[in-house]
C-alpha positions in Angstrom: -250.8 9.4 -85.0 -248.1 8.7 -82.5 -247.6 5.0 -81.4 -245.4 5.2 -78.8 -244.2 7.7 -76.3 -240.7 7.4 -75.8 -238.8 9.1 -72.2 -236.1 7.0 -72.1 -233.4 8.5 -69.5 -235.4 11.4 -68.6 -236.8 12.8 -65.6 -240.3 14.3 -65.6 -241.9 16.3 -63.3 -246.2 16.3 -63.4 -249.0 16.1 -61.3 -251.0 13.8 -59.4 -255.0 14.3 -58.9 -258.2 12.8 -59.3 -259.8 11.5 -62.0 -258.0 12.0 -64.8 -255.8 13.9 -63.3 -253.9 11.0 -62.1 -252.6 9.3 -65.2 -249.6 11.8 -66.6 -247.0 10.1 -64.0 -248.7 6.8 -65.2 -248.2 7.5 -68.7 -244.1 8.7 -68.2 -243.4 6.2 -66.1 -244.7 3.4 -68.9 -243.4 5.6 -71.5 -239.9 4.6 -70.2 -239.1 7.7 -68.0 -235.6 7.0 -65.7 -237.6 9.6 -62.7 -241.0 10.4 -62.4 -241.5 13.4 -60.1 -245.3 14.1 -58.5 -246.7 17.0 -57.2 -249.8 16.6 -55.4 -251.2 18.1 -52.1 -255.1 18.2 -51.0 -257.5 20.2 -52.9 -261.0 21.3 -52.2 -261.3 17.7 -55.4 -258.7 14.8 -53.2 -256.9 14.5 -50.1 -253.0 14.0 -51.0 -253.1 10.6 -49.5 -256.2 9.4 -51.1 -254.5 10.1 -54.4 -251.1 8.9 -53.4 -253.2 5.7 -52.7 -255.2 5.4 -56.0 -252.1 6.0 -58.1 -249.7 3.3 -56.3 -253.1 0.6 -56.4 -252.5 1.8 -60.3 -248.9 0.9 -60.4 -249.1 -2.4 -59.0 -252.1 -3.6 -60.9 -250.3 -2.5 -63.9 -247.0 -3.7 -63.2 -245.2 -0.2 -63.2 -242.3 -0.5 -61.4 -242.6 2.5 -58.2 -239.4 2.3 -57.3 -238.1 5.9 -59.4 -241.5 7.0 -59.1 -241.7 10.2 -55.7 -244.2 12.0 -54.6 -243.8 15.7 -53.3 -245.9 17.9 -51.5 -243.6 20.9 -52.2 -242.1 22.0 -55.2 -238.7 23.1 -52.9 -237.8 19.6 -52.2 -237.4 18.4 -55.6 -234.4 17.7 -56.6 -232.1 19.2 -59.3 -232.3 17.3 -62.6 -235.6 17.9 -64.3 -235.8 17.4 -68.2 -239.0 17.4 -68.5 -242.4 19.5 -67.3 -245.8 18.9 -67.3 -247.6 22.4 -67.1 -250.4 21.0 -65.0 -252.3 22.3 -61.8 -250.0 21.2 -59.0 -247.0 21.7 -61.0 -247.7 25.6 -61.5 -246.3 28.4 -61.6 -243.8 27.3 -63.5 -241.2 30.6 -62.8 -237.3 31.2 -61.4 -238.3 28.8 -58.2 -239.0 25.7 -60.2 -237.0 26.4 -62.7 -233.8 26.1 -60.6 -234.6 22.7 -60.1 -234.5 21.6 -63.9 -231.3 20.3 -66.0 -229.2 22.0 -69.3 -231.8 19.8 -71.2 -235.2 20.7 -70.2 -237.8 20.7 -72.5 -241.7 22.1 -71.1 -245.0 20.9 -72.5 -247.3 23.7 -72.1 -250.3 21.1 -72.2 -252.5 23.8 -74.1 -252.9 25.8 -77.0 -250.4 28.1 -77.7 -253.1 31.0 -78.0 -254.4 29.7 -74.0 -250.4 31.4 -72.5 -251.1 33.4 -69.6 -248.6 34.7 -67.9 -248.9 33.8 -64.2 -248.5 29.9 -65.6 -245.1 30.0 -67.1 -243.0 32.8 -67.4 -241.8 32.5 -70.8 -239.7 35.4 -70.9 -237.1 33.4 -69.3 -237.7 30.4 -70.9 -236.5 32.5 -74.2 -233.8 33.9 -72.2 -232.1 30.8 -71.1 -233.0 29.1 -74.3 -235.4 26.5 -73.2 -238.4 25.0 -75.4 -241.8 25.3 -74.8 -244.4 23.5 -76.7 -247.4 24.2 -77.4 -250.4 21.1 -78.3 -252.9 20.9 -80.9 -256.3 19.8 -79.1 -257.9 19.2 -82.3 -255.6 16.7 -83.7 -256.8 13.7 -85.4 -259.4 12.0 -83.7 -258.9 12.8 -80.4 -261.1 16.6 -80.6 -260.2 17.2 -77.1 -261.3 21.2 -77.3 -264.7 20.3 -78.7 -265.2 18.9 -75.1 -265.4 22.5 -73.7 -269.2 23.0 -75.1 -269.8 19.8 -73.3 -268.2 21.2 -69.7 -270.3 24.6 -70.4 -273.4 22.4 -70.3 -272.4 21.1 -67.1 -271.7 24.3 -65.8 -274.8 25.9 -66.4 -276.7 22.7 -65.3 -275.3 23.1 -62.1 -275.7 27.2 -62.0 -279.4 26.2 -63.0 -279.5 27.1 -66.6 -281.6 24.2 -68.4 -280.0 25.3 -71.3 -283.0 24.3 -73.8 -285.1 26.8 -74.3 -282.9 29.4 -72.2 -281.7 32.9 -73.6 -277.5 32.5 -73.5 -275.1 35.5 -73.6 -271.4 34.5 -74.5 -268.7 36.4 -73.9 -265.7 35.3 -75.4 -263.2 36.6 -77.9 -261.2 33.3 -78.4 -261.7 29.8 -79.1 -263.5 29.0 -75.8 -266.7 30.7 -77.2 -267.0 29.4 -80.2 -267.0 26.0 -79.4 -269.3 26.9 -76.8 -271.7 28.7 -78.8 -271.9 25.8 -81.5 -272.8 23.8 -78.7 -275.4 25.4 -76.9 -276.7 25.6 -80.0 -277.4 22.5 -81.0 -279.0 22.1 -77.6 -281.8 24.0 -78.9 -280.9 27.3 -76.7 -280.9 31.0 -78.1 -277.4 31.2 -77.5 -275.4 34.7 -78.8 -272.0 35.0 -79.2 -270.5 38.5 -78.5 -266.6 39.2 -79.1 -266.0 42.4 -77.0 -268.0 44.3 -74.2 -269.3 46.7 -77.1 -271.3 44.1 -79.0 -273.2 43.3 -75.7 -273.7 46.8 -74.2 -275.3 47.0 -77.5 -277.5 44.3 -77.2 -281.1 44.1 -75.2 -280.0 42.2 -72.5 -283.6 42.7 -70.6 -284.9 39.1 -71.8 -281.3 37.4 -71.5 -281.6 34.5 -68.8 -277.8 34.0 -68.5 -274.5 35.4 -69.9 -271.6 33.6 -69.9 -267.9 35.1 -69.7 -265.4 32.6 -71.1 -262.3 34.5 -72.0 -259.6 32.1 -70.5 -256.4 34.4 -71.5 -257.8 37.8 -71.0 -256.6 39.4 -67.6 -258.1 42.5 -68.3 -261.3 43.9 -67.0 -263.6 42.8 -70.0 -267.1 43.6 -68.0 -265.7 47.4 -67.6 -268.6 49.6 -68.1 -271.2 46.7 -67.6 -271.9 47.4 -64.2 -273.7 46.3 -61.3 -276.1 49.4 -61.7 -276.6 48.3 -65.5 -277.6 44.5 -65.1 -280.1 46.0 -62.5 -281.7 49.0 -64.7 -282.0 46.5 -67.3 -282.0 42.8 -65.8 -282.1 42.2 -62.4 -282.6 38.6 -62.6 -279.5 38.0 -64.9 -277.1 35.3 -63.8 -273.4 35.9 -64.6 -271.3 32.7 -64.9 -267.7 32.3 -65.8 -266.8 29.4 -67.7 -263.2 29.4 -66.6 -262.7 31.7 -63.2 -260.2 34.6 -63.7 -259.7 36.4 -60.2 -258.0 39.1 -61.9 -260.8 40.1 -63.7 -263.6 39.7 -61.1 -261.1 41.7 -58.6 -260.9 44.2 -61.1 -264.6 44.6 -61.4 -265.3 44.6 -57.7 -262.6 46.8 -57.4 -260.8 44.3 -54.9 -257.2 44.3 -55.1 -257.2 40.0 -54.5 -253.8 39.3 -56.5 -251.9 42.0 -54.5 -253.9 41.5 -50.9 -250.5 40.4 -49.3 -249.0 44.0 -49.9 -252.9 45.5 -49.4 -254.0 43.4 -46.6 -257.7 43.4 -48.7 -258.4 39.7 -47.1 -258.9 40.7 -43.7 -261.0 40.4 -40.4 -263.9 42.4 -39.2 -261.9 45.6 -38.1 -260.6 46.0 -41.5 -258.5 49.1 -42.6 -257.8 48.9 -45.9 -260.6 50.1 -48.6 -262.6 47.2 -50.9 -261.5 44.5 -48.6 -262.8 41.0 -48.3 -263.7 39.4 -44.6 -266.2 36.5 -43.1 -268.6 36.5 -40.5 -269.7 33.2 -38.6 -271.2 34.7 -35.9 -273.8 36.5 -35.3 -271.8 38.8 -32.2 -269.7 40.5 -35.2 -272.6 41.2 -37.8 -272.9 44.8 -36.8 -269.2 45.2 -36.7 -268.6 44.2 -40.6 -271.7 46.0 -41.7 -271.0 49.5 -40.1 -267.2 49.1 -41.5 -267.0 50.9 -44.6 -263.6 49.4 -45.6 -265.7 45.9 -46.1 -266.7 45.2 -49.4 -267.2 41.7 -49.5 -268.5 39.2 -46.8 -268.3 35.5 -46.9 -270.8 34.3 -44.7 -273.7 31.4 -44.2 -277.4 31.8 -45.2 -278.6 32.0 -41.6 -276.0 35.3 -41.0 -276.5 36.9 -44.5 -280.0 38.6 -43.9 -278.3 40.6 -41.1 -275.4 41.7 -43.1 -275.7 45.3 -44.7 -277.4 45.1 -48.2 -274.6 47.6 -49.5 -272.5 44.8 -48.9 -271.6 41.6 -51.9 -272.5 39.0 -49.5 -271.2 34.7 -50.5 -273.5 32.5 -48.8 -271.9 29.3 -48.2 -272.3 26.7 -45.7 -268.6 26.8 -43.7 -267.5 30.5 -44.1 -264.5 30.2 -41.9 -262.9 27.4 -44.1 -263.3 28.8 -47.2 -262.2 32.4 -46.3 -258.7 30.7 -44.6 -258.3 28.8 -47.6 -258.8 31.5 -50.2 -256.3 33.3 -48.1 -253.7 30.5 -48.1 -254.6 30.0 -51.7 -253.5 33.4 -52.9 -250.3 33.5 -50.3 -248.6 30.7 -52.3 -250.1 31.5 -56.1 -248.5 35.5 -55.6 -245.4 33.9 -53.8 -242.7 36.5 -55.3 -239.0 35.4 -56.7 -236.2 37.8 -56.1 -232.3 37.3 -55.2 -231.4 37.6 -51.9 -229.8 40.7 -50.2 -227.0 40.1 -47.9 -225.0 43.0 -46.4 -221.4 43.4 -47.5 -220.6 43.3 -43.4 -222.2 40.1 -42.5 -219.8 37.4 -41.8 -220.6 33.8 -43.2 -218.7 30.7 -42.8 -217.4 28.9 -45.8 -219.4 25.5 -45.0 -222.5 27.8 -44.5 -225.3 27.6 -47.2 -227.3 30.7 -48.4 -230.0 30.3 -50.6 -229.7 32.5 -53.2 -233.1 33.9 -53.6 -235.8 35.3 -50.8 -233.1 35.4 -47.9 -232.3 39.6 -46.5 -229.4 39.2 -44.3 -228.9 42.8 -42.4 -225.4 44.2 -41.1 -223.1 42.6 -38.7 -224.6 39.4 -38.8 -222.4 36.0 -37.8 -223.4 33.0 -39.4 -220.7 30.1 -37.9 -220.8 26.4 -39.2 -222.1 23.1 -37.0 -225.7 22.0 -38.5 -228.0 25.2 -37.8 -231.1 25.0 -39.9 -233.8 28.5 -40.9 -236.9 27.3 -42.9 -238.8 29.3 -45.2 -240.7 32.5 -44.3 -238.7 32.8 -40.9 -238.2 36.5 -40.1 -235.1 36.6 -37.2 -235.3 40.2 -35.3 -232.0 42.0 -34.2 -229.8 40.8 -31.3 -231.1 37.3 -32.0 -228.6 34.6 -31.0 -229.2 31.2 -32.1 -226.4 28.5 -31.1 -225.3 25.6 -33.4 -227.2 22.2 -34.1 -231.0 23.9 -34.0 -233.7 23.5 -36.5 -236.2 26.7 -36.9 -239.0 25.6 -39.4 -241.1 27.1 -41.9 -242.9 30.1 -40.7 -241.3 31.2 -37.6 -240.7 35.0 -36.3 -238.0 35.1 -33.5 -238.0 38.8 -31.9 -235.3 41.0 -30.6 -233.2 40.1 -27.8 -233.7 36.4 -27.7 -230.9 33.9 -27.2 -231.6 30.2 -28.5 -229.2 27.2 -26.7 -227.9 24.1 -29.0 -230.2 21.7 -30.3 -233.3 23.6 -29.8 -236.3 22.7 -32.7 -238.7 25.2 -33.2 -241.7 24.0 -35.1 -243.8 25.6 -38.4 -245.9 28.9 -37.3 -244.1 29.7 -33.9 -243.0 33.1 -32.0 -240.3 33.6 -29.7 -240.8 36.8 -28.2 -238.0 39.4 -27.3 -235.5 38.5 -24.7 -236.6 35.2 -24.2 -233.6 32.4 -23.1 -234.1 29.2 -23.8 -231.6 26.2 -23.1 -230.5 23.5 -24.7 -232.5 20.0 -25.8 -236.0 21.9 -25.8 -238.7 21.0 -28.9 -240.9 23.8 -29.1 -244.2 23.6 -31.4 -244.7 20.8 -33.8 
């Protein structure tokens, strides 16, 4: 057993969420940590200020000093001496972007097993490349049993997907840990639970009497229901429920045949006039039911109960009570999980000034550009057009597309998610957007 934790001199970099989510800076930070960094944002669990509030009530009423303790909303403001990661929610991916921020010395905690490594976390292959450890845990150790708790969260799962779990016929397919834990426990909760390892022991089996099956394959991104179609469960159980214990959207895009990781290059999450095939949209009002329905493109509509009936039965249809916020925030969601690394391209003609600084990944700077010195600031995701000319001492946040043609004065702020359109003028000491 370990008695003490000991991060003298380091800085770590974790999480910050509800429940038990918020402890990990806790723990460093007692554990003798020089920095403590915290990500934390809202999630559909928390508001970022509820939890920034709950952890500093913490630190006072435990005497943890706060003062080397920061919280950040955005993993590009952290600063550049990392020794130490936590690979938690908030704090992934953990790829090229973060990884810039981190010292010669940094060591990651992978905070599973090593056979739970997916890809999208952590990209390990640079990790190895640049030499830096990554370890693994053992959530059976001593008397702790932290993975037996997974038949226990299945339970829950089912309860609230309606299973009563006694009595009720359980499919389980898993070909790792996950299912045999899970099967052990269900189990012993007196259901008929069956454990199959790959697609082929189940399109083997009479599913016709089975009241749920349960998909719990936490490191597989292929398509494991592939040849278990919508057409089977129907011929042979209409009634089945499908649950998955831990939600890959790889796989369910896979077999819906909706291209969700890549919808930024497919534009598959899109409004009611949709173009692109298998695509996902939303309907909260009744004026565009017809609209979605009659487009073939539209695969998938999020919608509420009172809209579904209306909506074409060849359609997967989510009922849920607030449509619009949901499909927004899936959309946000996936925008920042496939964000995309890559160095930036900069014309051999453009002119830069020595003082001038150029991030060096995700910026395209095209041909005969000037960029002079005096304070002049471009936020993320901000596309400048040709002909642009944009005088010193401005600020152009996140998010902003400036179009041909337009001339900016000094000191002029342009706030997140703004356009300037082409061959506008605008003078000096003018805030625009917030």
């Amino acid at each position: 057993m370990i008695d003490r934790i000991n991060l003298n001199g380091m800085t770590v970099l974790t999480e910050a969420g509800t429940g038990p989510f918020l402890y990990s800076g806790l723990i460093s930070a007692i554990a003798g940590a020089e920095k403590v960094y915290i990500i934390s944002k809202d999630s559909f669990y928390g508001k970022f200020q509820e939890i920034k509030n709950e952890f500093d009530r913490r630190t006072l009423s435990w005497g943890i000093k706060s003062e080397n303790i920061k919280f950040f909303k955005e993993k590009s403001r952290l600063p550049y001496d990392i020794d130490l990661i936590l690979n938690l929610g908030f704090v992934r991916p953990i790829n090229s972007n973060l990884l810039l921020h981190c010292s010669k010395n940094l060591i990651i905690s992978y905070m599973c097993e090593k056979w739970e490594y997916r890809q999208e976390d952590l990209d390990l292959e640079m990790c190895n490349r640049f030499g830096i450890p990554v370890a693994g845990l053992n959530e059976s150790f001593g008397n702790f049993n932290i993975f037996r708790a997974c038949g226990q969260l299945a339970m829950k799962i089912l309860f609230e997907a309606g299973c009563e779990v006694t009595g009720c016929k359980i499919g389980i397919l898993s070909s790792d840990a996950f299912g045999k834990v899970i099967h052990k426990t269900l189990i012993r909760n007196n259901s008929s639970s069956h454990l199959f390892l790959n697609l082929d022991e189940l399109l083997n089996f009479d599913i016709s009497n089975m009241d749920v099956l349960l998909i719990a394959e936490y490191s597989n991104s292929q398509n494991v229901l592939e040849g278990f179609s919508a057409d089977y469960i129907k011929s042979k159980n209409p009634q089945l429920k499908i649950i998955s214990f831990d939600i890959n959207f790889d796989m369910f895009s896979k077999k819906f045949r909706i291209e969700v990781k890549k919808f930024l290059n497919s534009n598959n999450i899109s409004l009611s006039d949709a173009n692109v095939f298998h695509s996902i949209s939303y309907v909260a009002d009744k004026i565009y039911w017809d609209e979605v329905s009659l487009n073939q493109n539209i695969t998938v509509v999020i919608t509420d109960k009172k809209i579904e009936p209306l909506v074409s039965p060849q359609k997967i249809t989510i009922a849920i009570k607030d449509p619009v916020y949901v499909f927004w925030n899936l959309f946000n969601y996936l925008a920042k999980s496939n964000y995309q690394s890559w160095p930036s391209i900069i014309n051999e003609s453009v002119k830069i000034y020595k003082s001038a600084y150029i991030s060096k990944f995700n910026v395209i700077i095209k041909e005969n550009t000037v960029i002079e010195p005096n304070v002049t600031i471009i936020r993320k995701i901000s596309k400048i057009m040709a002909l642009v000319h944009i005088d010193h001492c401005s600020k152009i946040y996140k998010e902003c597309l400036i179009a041909s043609s337009a001339e900016i004065s000094v000191t002029f702020k342009i706030g997140n998610s703004c356009w300037i359109g082409t061959n506008s003028s605008i003078i000096k000491n003018i805030n625009h957007g917030k």
